[in-house]
N, C-alpha and C positions, 0 to 999 in steps of 0.2 A: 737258960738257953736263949740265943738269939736268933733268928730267922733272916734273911732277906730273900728276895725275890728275882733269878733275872728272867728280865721279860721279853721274851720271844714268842711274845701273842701265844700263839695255842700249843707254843712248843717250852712254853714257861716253867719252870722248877724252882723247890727252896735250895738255899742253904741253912741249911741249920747249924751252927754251934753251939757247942756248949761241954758239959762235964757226962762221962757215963752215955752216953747216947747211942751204945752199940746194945745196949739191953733195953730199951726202947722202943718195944716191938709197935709201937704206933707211930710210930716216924718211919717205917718201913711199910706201910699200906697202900704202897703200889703193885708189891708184892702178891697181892692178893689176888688177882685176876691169873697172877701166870699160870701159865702149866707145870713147869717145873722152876728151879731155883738151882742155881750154880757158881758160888765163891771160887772166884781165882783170888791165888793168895801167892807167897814163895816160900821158900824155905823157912828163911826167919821169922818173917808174920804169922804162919801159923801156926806153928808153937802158943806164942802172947793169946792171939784173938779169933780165931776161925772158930773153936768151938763156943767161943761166948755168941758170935751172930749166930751160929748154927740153932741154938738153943733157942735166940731171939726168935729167930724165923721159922722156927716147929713152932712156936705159940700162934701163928698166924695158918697154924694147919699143915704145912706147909714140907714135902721132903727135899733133902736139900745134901746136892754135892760140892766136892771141894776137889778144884784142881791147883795143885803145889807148883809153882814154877822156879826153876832156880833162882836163887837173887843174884844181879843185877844189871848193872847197865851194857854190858856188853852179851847180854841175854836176851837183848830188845831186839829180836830177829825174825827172820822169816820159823827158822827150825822150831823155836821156842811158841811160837805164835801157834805155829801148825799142831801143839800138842793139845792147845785151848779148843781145837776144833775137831781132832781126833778122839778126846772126848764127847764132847755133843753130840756127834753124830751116833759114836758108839751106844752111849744112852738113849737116844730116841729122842735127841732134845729139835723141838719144834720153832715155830713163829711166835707163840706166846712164853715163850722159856726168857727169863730174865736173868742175867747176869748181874752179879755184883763186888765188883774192886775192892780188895780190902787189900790194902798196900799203899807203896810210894807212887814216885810218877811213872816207873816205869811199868807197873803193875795195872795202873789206871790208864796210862793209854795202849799200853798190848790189850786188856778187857774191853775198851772201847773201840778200839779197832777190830776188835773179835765180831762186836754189839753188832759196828756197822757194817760189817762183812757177810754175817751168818748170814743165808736165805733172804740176804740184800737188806738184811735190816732186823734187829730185836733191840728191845730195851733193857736198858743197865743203869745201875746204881754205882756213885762212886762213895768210896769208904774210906779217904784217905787216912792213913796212918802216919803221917811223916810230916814236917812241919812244911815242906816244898809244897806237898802235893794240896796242903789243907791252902795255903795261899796264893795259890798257883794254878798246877796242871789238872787241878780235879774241877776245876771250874772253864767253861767255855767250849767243849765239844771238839779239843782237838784233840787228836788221834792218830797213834800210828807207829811204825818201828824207824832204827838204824839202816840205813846200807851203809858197808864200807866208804862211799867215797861220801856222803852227807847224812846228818845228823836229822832225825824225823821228815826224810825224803819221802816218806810213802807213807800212806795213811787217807783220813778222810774227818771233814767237823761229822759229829756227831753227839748230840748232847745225851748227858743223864738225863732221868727223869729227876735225880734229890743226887744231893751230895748232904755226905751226913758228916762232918767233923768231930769226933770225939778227942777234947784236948788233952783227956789221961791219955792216950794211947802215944803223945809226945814224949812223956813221964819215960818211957824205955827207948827212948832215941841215944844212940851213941853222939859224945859230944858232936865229932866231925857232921855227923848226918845233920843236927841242931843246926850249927854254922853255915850248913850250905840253905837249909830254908831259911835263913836271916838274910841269905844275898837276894832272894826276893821281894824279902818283907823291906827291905834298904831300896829296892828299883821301883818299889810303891810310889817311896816317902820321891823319889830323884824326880820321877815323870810325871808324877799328877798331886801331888800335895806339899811342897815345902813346910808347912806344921806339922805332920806327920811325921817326914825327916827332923825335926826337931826332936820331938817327943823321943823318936826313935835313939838318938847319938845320946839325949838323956837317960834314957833306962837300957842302956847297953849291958850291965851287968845283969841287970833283972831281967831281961830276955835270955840271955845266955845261961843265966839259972833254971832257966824254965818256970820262972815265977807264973802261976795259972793267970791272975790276973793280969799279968805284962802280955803273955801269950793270949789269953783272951783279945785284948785290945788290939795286937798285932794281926789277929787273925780276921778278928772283925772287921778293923779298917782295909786291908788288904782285900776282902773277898771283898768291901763295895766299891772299891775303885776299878775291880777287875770285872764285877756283875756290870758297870756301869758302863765300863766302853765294850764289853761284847755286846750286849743288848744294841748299843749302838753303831755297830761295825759287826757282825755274827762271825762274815768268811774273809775279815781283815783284807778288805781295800780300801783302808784308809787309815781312822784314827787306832785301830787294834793292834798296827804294826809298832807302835810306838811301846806298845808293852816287850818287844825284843832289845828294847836297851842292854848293850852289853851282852847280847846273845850272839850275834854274827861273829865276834872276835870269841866270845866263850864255845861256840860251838866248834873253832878252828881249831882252838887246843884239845877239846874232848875228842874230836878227828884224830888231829897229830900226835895226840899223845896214844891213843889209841883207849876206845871204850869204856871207862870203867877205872882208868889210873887215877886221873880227877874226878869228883862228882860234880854234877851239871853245875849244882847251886856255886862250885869253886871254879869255875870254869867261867860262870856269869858271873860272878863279885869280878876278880882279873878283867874279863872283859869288858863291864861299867869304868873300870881308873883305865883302858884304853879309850874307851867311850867317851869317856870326859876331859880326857888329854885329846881328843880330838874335836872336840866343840869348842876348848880351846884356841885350840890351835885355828878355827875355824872363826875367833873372836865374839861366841858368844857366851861363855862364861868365863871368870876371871881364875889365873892359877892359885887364887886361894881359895876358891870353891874348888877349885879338883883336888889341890890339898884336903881340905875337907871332908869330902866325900872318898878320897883314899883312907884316911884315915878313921873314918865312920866303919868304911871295909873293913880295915885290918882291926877294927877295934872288936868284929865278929867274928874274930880269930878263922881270917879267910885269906887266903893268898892274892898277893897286888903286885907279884912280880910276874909278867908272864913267862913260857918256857921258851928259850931261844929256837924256834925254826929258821929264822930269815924270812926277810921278803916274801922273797919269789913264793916259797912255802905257803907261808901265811895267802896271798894275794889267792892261790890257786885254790885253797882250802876252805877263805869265804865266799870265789865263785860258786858253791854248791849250796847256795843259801837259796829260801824261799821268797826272798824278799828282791835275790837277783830279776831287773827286768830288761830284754834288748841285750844281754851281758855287759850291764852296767850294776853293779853293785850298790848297793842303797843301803843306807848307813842312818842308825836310828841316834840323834845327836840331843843334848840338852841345849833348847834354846835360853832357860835361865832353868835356877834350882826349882823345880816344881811345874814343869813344864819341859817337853819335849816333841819332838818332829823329826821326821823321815825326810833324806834329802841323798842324793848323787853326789861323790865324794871326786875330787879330782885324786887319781891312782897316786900323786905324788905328795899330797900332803898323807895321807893315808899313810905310806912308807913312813913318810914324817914320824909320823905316831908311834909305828910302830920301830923307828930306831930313838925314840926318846922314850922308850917304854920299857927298854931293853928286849922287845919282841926278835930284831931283826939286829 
């Protein structure tokens, strides 16, 4: 098992990875103060894993419920939200009641938005089960659901106490769901490590195998690039926003297309080869590096053609981004491979991109 740490002074937490780590009742010793204990899970995940934590966390004394939420993404909603809290109340669940995510990201951030909503505040554990949420959304305290017209509009940071990664729980990932956590583990290697990106286009088969070791390594380099700039940026006014590469264009298809049709992680690979057709475009990476990195994509069996909306479409569907400021749209670009920056796009080269992308 490997440890890191991100550091937010007295608001600090592990991550831990490693193998088996949901039967590990001592890596859940946070637990032990609460008053009660309550797994949100969905449909699919509980099946696999609920009763394994369950078990873990009766050895810590401890009684403990389970609330099922349907799976997935077009379930990150207000209605779906509201049953995580129609429970707790129903139970008598208090200020020292801790919750804990055992799922993907949408699972982890409807529970963490639960966390930071109940009685203005309780603590949660995140459980990721998914390869996204293990290098990703389980780490840095954001939180929060869909509305119709933008993609994680409402919500609140709220950190875990631990995030616990167990990399068997990968082991039952459907390939598609595998491929969309690699379009992460790829926006690692894009914005803050070009060795990384190496290593990564090199063991492309071994990751998609799910080789424990490839996945080890993916996982662990991924959570310390992302412990490293939240510690450094917590509520992303600055260097944090830089980890949305390929999200403002991936988030307009997940819109467009509607909830659930694409997964996010398919949705952000497409959005990285518009991302980098527009840094391009912008002259500061050359078109054999977006070749490259298209093809790093498609090499994690992830789609690089986006869906035709048009312009106008597209244009109005990244207005509803968090990164919008002044209604100026701000566009997370590769200043070279391993390095990235936030910058205001002129609306026309923008189109640009997106009619050489096949977007528009």
């Amino acid at each position: 098992m490997k440890t890191l740490e991100v550091d937010l002074g007295s608001r600090s937490y592990p991550i831990h990875i490693g193998t088996d780590l949901i039967d590990q009742a001592e890596l859940f010793s946070a637990c032990e103060k609460a008053s009660s204990l309550y797994i949100v899970t969905n449909t699919t995940v509980a099946p696999l894993y609920a009763q394994r934590l369950t078990q873990t966390l009766e050895k810590l004394g401890k009684s403990v419920r389970t609330i099922v939420l349907p799976d997935g993404e077009s379930y990150k909603d207000w209605k779906n939200l509201q049953l995580i809290f129609d429970e707790l109340l129903k139970h008598g669940a208090d200020r020292q009641t801790m919750l804990l995510a055992l799922g993907g990201g949408v699972i982890g951030d409807m529970t963490g938005f639960a966390a930071a909503s109940f009685m203005r505040g309780i603590r949660f554990i995140q459980v990721p089960t998914t390869l996204l949420a293990q290098v990703d959304s389980s780490v840095g305290g954001k939180t929060g659901i869909n509305h119709p017209l933008g993609k994680n509009m409402i919500g609140a940071f709220h950190q875990p106490v631990a995030v616990i990664a167990d990399l068997n729980t990968l082991k039952t990932l459907p390939p598609r769901e595998l491929s969309a956590g690699l379009a992460e583990v790829v926006k690692h290697g894009a914005i803050a490590d070009a060795q990384f990106l190496d290593w990564i286009e090199a063991n492309a088969k071994e990751l998609l195998a799910c080789d424990t070791k490839a996945m080890a390594h993916a996982v662990l380099r991924s959570c310390e690039i992302k412990s490293a700039v939240v510690s450094a940026d917590e509520r992303e006014g600055g260097i944090r926003a830089t980890l949305n590469f390929g999200h403002t264009f991936g988030h307009a298809i997940e819109a467009g297309m509607g909830y659930g049709e694409w997964l996010h992680g398919e949705a952000v690979g497409c959005g990285m080869v518009m991302g980098a057709n527009l840094s391009c475009r912008l002259k500061y990476i050359s078109q054999t590096e977006v070749d490259r990195l298209t093809q790093i994509i498609q090499s994690m069996n992830l789609p690089t053609e986006p869906p035709k909306f048009g312009a106008e479409r597209y244009m109005g569907l990244m207005q509803v981004d968090k990164k919008t400021e002044s209604g100026q749209i701000r566009y997370v670009v590769l200043e070279k491979i391993g390095k990235a920056q936030i910058q205001s796009v002129p609306d026309a080269q923008v189109i640009e991109t997106l009619i050489a992308t096949g977007a528009a």
